[in-house]
N, C-alpha and C positions, 0 to 999 in steps of 0.2 A: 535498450542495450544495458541501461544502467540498472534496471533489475536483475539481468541474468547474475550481473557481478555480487550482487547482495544475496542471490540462493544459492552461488558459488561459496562465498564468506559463511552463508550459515551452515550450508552442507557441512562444512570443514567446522565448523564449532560443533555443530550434534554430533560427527564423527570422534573428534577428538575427548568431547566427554565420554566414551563409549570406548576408549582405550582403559582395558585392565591389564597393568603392568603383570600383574601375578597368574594371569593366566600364560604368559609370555615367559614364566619362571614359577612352575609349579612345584618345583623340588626344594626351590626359599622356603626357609620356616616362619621366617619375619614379614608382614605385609609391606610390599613392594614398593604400591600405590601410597601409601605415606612416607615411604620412602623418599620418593620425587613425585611430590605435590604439584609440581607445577608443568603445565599441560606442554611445554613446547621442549622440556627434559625428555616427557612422557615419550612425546612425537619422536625427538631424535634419536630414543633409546629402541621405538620400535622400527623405524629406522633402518637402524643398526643391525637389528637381529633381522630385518629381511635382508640384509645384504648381503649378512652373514650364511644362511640358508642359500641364497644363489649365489655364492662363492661356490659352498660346498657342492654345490649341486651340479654347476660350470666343470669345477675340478674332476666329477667324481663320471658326468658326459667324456672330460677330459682323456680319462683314463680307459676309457672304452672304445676311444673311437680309432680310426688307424696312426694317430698323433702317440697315442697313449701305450704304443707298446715297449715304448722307452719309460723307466723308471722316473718318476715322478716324487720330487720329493715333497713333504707336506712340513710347512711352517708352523 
């Protein structure tokens, strides 16, 4: 059992070297990834933008479903 947890740990270390901020913001002109050096920024920033995308994406079901034929406003 106590290897599963350490292919677990590494899993998560090879993936998070494999986080490219700039691909996640290809429209920045500035490199990203030097930006925020450090891998657990990296982590919460992508994060963030997935949750952002299933916001939009929640809202956007939202509006199409028979809930959504009431105006919805967007923040």
């Amino acid at each position: 059992m106590e290897k599963e947890g350490k292919k677990e740990i590494f899993s998560e270390e090879v993936a998070d070297k494999d986080i490219d901020l700039n691909s996640l913001f290809p429209d920045k002109d500035m490199d990203v990834n030097k930006l925020f050096p450090d891998i657990e920024i990296k982590r919460l920033i992508k994060g963030i933008e997935k949750d952002k995308r299933n916001i939009k994406k929640f809202v956007a079901d939202l509006k199409e479903s028979e809930y959504g034929s009431e105006e919805i406003e967007e923040s």
